[in-house]
N, C-alpha and C positions, 0 to 999 in steps of 0.2 A: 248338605241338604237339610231342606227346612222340615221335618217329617211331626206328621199334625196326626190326634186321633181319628180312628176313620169313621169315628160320629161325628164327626165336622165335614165330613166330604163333601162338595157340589154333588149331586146328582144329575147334572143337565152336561155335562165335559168329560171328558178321556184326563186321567190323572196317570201319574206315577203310585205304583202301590206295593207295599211290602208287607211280606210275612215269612215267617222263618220256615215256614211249610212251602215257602217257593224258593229257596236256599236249593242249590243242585253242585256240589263242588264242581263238575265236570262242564256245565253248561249256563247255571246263573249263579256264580257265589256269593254276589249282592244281594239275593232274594228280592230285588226289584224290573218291578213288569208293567208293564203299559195294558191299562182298564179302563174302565167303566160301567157304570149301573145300567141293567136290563130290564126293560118293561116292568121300572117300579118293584121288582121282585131280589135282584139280587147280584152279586158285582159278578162281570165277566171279564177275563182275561186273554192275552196273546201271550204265551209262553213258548219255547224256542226249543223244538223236538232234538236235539242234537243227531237220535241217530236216524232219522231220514228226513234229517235237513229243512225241515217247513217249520212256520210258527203251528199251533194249532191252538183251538178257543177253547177257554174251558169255562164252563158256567158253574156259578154257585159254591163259588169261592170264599175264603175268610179274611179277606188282609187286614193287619193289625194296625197300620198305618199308610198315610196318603202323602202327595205333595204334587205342587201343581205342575204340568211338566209348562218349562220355557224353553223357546229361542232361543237360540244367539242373541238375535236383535234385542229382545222384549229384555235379556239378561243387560247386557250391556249397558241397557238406556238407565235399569233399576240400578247399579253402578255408579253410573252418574250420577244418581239422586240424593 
């Protein structure tokens, strides 16, 4: 994974985002979560409850880095390039 700082992020898309404060041995030990910036104020995330089982959002969060999330398709074709 191609991981950028997260003052480079789009602001206008859902990224892939990481931060060692979303590290969970049990439930993310890649500390990466699928985001996006909210009402110009500040990043929100889907993070993966393990013990009752739902994502839930958590707002105003820190992640220390981005990347953009791809496809398959959109993967494959950048492969061929």
């Amino acid at each position: 994974m191609n991981w950028k700082p997260i003052s480079t992020a789009p602001k206008n898309t859902a990224v892939l985002l990481f931060s060692e404060d979303f590290i969970d041995e049990d439930f993310n030990p890649t500390g990466v979560v699928d985001g996006h910036w909210s009402d110009d104020t500040e990043w929100t995330i889907w993070q993966w409850n393990g013990y009752q089982d739902c994502f839930d959002t958590i707002n105003n969060v820190n992640p220390t880095h981005w990347a953009p999330k791809l496809s398959p398709i959109i993967k494959a074709e950048e492969d061929n390039l």
